[in-house]
VEXKOL-651686 format. One record per residue: residue number from 1; residue in one letter; chain; x, y, z of N, C-alpha, C in turn. Coordinates in nm, 2 decimals. Example, Ala and Ser with C-alpha at 12.3 -4.5 7.8 and 13.67 -1.06 7.14 Angstrom:
# residues 2
(atom 1, "A", "A", (1.32, -0.57, 0.78), (1.23, -0.45, 0.78), (1.32, -0.33, 0.78))
(atom 2, "S", "A", (1.28, -0.22, 0.71), (1.37, -0.11, 0.71), (1.29, 0.00, 0.79))
This chain:
# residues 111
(atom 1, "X", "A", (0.08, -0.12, 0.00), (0.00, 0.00, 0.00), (0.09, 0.12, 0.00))
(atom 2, "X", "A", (0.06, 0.26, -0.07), (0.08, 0.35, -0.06), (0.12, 0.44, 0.10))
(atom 3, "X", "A", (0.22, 0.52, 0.08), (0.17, 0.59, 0.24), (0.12, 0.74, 0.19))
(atom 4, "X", "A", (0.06, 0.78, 0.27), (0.04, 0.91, 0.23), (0.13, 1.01, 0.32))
(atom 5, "X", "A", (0.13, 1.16, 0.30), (0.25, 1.25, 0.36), (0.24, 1.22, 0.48))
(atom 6, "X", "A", (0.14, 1.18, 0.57), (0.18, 1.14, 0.70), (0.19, 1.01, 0.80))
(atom 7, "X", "A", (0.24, 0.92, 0.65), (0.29, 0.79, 0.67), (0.19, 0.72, 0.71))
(atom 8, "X", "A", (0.05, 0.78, 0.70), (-0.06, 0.65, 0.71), (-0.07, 0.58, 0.56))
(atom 9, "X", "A", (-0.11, 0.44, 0.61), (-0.14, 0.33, 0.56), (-0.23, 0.33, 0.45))
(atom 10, "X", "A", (-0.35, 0.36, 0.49), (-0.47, 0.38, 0.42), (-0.54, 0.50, 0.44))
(atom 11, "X", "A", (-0.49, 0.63, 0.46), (-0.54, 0.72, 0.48), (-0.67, 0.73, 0.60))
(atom 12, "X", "A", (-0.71, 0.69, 0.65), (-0.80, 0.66, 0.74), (-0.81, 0.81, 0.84))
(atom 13, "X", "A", (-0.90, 0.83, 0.89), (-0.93, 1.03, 0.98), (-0.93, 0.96, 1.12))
(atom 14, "X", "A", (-0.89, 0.83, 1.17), (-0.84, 0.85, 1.27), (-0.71, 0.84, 1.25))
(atom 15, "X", "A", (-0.63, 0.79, 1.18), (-0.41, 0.84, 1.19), (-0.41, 0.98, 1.18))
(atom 16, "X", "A", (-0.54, 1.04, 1.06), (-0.50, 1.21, 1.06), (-0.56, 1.29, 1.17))
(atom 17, "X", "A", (-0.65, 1.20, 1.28), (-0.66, 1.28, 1.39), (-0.56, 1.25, 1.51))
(atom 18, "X", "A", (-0.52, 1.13, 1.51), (-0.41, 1.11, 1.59), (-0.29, 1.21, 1.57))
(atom 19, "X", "A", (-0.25, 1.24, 1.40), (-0.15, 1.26, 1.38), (-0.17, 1.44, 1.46))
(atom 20, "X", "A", (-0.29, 1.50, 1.42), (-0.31, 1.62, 1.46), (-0.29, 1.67, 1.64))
(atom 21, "X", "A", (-0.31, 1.55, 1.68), (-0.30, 1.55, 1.84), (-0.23, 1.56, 1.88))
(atom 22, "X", "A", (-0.07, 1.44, 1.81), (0.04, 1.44, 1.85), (0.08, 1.58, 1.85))
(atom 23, "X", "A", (0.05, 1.67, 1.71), (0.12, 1.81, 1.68), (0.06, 1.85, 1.74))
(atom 24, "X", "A", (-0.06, 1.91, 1.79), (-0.07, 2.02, 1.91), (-0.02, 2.01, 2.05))
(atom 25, "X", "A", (0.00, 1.86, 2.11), (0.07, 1.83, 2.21), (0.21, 1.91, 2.18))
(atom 26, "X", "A", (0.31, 1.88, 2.02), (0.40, 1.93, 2.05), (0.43, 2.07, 2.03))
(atom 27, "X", "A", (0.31, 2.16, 1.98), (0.32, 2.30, 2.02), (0.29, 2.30, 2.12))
(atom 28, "X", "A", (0.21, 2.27, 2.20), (0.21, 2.28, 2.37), (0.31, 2.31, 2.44))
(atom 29, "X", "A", (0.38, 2.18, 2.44), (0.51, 2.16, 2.49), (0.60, 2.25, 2.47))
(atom 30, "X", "A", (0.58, 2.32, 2.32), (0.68, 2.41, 2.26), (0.67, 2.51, 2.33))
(atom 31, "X", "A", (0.55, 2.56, 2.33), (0.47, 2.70, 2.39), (0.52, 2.72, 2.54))
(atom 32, "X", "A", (0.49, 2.60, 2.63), (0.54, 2.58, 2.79), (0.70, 2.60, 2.82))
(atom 33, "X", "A", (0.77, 2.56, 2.72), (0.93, 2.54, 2.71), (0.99, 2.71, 2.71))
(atom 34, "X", "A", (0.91, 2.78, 2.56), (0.96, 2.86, 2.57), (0.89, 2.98, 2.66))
(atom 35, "X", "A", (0.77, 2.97, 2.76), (0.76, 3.05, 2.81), (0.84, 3.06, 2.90))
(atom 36, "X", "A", (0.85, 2.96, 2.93), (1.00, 2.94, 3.06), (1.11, 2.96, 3.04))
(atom 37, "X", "A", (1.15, 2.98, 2.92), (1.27, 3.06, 2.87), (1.28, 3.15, 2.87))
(atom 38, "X", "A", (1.17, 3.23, 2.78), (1.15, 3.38, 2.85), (1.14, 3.45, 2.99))
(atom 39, "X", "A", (1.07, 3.35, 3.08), (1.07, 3.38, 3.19), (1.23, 3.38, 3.29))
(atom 40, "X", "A", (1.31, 3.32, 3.27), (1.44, 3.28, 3.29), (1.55, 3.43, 3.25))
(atom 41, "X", "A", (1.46, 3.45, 3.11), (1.60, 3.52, 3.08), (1.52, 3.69, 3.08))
(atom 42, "X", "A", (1.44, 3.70, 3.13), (1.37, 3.79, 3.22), (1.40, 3.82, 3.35))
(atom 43, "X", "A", (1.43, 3.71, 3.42), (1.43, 3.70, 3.54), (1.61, 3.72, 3.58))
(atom 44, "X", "A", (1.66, 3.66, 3.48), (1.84, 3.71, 3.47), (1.85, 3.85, 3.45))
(atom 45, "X", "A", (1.76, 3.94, 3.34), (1.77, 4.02, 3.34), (1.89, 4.05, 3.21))
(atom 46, "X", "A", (1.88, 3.94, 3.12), (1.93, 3.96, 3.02), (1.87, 4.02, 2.88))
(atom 47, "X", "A", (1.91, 4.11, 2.83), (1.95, 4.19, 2.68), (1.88, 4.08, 2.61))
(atom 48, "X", "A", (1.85, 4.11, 2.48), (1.84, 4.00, 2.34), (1.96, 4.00, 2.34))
(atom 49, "X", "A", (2.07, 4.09, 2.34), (2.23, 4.08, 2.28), (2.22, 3.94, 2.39))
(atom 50, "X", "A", (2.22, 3.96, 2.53), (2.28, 3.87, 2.61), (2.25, 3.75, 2.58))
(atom 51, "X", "A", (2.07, 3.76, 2.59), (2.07, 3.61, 2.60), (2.11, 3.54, 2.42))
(atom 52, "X", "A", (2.14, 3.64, 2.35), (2.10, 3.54, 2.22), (2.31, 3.48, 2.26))
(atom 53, "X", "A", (2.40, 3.55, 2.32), (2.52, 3.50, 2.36), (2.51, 3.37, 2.45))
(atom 54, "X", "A", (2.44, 3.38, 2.58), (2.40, 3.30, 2.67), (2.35, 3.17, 2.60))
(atom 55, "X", "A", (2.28, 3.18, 2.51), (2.23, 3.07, 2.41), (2.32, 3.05, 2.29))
(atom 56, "X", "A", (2.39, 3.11, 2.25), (2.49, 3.07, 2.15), (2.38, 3.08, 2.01))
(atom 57, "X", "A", (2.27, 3.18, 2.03), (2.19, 3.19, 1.93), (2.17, 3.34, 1.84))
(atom 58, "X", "A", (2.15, 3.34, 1.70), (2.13, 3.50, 1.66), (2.03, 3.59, 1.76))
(atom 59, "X", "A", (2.07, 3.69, 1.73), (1.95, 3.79, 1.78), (1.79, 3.74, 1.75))
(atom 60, "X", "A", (1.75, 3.73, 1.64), (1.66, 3.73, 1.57), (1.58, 3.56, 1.62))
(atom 61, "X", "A", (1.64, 3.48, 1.64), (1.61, 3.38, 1.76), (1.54, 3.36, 1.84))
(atom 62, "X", "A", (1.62, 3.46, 1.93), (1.60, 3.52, 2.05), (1.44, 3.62, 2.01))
(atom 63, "X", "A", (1.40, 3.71, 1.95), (1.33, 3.77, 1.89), (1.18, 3.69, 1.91))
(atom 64, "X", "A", (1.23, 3.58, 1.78), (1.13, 3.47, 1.72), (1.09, 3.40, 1.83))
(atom 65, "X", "A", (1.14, 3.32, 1.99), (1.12, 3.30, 2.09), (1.03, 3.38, 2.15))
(atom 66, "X", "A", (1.10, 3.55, 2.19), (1.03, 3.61, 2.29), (0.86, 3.62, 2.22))
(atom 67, "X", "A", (0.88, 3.65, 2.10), (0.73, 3.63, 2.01), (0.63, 3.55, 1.97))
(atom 68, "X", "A", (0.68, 3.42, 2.07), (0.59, 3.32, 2.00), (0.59, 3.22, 1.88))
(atom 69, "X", "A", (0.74, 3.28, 1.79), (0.70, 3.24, 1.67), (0.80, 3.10, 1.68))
(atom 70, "X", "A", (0.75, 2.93, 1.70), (0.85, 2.84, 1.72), (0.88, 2.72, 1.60))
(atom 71, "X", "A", (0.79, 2.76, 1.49), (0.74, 2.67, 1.39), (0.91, 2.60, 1.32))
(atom 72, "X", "A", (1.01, 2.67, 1.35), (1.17, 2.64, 1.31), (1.22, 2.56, 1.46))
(atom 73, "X", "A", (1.16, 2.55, 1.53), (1.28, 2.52, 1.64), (1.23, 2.40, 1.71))
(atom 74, "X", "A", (1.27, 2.29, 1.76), (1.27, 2.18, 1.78), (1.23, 2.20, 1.94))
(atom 75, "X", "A", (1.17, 2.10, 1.96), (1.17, 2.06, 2.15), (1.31, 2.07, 2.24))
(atom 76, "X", "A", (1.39, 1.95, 2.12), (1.52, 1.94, 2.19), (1.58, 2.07, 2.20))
(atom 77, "X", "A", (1.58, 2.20, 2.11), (1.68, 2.32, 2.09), (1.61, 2.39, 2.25))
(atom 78, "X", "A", (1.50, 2.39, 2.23), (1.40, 2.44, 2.37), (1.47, 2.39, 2.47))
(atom 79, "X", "A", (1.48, 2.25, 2.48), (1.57, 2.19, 2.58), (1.67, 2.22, 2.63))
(atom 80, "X", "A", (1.77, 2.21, 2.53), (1.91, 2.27, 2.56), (1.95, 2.41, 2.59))
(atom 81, "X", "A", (1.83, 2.51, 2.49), (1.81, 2.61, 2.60), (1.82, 2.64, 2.71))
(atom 82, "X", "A", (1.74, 2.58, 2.79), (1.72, 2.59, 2.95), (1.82, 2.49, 2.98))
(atom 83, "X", "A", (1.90, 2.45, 2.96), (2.00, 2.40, 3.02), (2.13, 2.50, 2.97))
(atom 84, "X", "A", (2.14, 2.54, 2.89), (2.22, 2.69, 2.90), (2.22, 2.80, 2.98))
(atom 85, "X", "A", (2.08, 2.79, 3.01), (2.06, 2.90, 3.12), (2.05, 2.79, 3.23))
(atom 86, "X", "A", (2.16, 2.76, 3.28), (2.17, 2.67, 3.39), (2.03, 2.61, 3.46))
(atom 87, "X", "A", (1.96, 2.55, 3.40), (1.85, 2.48, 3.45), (1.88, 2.30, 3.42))
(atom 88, "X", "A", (1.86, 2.22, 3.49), (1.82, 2.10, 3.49), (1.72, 2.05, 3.44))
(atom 89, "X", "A", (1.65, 1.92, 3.34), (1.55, 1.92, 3.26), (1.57, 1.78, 3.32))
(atom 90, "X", "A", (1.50, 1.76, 3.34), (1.46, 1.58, 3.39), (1.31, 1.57, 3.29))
(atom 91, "X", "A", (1.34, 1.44, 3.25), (1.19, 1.39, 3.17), (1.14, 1.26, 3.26))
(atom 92, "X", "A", (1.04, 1.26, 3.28), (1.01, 1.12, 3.38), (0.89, 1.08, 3.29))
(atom 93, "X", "A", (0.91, 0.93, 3.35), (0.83, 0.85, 3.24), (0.77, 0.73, 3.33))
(atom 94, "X", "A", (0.63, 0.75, 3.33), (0.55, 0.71, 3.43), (0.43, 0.66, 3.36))
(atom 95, "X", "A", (0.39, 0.48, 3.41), (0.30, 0.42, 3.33), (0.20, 0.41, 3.38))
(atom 96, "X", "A", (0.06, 0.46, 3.29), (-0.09, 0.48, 3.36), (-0.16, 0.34, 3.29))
(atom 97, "X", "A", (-0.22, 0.29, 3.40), (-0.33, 0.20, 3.40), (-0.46, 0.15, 3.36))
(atom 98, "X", "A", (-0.51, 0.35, 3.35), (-0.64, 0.34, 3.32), (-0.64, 0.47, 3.25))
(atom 99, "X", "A", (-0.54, 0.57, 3.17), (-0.62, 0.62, 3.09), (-0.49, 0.66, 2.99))
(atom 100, "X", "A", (-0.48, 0.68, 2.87), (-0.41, 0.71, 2.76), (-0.27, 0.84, 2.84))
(atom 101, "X", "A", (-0.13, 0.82, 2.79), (-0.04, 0.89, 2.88), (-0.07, 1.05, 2.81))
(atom 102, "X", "A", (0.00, 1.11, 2.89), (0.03, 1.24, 2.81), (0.13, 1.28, 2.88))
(atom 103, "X", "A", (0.12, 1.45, 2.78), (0.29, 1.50, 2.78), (0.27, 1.66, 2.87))
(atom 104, "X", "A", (0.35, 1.70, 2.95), (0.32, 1.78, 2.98), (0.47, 1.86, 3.04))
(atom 105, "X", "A", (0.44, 1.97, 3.09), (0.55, 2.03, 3.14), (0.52, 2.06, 3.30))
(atom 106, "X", "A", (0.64, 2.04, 3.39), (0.60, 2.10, 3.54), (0.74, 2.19, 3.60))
(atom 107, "X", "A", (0.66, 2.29, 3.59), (0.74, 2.42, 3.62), (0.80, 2.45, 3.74))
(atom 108, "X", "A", (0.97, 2.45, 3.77), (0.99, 2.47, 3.94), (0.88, 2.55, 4.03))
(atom 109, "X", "A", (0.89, 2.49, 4.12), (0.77, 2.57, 4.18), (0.89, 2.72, 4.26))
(atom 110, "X", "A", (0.83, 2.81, 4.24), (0.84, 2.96, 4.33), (0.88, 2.94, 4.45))
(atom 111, "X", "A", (1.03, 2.94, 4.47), (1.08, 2.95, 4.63), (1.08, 3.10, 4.74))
C-alpha cells in the first residue's frame, strides 16, 4: 500500500486525527518550554544581545522566541536552552493503568 505524507497506511481520519493531536501536544510543549525561557531570561535580566550570547543563538532567535513564533525550532533546541541557562531538565516517564499517557511540562515551583 501506498503511504500518504503522513505515513498512514490507508489514509483513514483516525491516523490524521491522531496525527493532529500528536502536533498540538507538541506546540504545547513548545509553547510551555519557551515560556520558561522567556521567563528565565527575564528574570536574569538579560538583553536579546545577552541572551542570544548566553544561548549561542542570533538575535533574531532570541526575537522569534520572545514572540511566539517556534514553527523552526525543535523541542530538543527548547531543551538545551534551559540548560544553557543553567536549569536541569529531567523527563520522567511514568505508566498509567487506566487512561491514555500524556505529555506535559512541570514548572519549578516559586521558592
Amino acid at each position: 500500500m501506498a503511504r500518504t505524507e503522513k505515513g498512514d497506511r490507508n489514509g483513514s481520519a483516525s491516523s490524521s486525527l491522531a496525527t493532529s493531536s500528536a502536533s498540538r501536544d507538541a506546540d504545547a510543549i513548545k509553547a510551555a518550554l519557551a515560556e520558561e525561557i522567556v521567563r528565565v531570561i527575564e528574570a536574569k535580566r538579560l538583553s536579546r544581545v545577552g541572551a542570544a550570547k548566553a544561548l549561542g543563538v542570533g538575535q533574531a532567535r532570541i526575537s522569534n522566541l520572545i514572540n511566539g513564533r517556534l514553527e523552526e525550532v525543535s523541542i530538543f533546541r527548547l531543551l538545551r536552552h534551559l540548560m544553557r541557562l543553567n536549569h536541569d531538565v529531567e523527563l520522567r516517564i511514568t505508566p498509567q493503568k487506566r487512561r491514555p499517557g500524556r505529555l506535559r511540562v512541570v514548572r519549578p515551583s516559586e521558592n
